[in-house]
C-alpha positions in Angstrom: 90.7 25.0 103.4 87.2 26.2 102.5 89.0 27.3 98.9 90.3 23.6 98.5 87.1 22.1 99.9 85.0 24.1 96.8 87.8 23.7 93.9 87.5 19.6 94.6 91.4 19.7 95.7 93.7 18.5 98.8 94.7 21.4 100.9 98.5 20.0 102.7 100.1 22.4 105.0 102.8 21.8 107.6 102.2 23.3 110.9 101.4 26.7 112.0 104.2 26.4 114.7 106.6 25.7 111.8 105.6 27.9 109.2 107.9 30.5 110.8 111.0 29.1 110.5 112.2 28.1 107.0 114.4 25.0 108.0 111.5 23.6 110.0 109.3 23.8 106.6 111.8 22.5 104.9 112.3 19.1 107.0 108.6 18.5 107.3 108.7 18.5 103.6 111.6 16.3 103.7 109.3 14.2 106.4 106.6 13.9 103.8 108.6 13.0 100.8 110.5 10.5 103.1 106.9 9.2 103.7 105.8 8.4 100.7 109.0 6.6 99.4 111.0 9.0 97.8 114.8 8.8 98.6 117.7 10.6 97.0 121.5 9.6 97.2 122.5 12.9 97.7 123.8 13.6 94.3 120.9 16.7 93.6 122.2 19.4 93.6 120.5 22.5 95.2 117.8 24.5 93.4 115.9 27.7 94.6 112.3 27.3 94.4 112.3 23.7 93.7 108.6 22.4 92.9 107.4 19.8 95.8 104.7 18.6 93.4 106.0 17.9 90.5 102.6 16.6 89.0 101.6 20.1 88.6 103.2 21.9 86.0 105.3 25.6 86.7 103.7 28.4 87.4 104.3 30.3 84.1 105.1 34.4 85.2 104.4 33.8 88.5 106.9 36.6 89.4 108.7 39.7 87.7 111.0 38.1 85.8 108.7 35.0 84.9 108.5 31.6 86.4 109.8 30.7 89.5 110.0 27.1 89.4 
């Protein structure tokens, strides 16, 4: 937070008590997009990694093999 708070950016993270448990990070993210309007048919199909803010572009070799998202 102290990182955000100098670099001028919004820190968002769910929960500590659910930043164990994958599925429970996943549905609070679902939680959030539902909150702010987005809604999907259910015709996406799955992707690893998929970018939650999609203003920001992909991290560019963010891993051994290049980007991730």
């Amino acid at each position: 937070q102290q990182v955000s708070a100098a670099m001028k950016v919004r820190f968002v993270a769910p929960p500590l008590a659910l930043c164990t448990d994958n599925a429970a990070m996943i549905a609070c993210a679902a939680a959030e997009l539902y909150r702010l309007g987005q809604r999907d048919d259910m015709h996406l199909s799955a992707r690893p990694r998929w970018p939650l803010d999609t203003r920001q572009p992909s991290l560019i070799g963010a891993g051994k093999k290049g980007p991730k998202a």
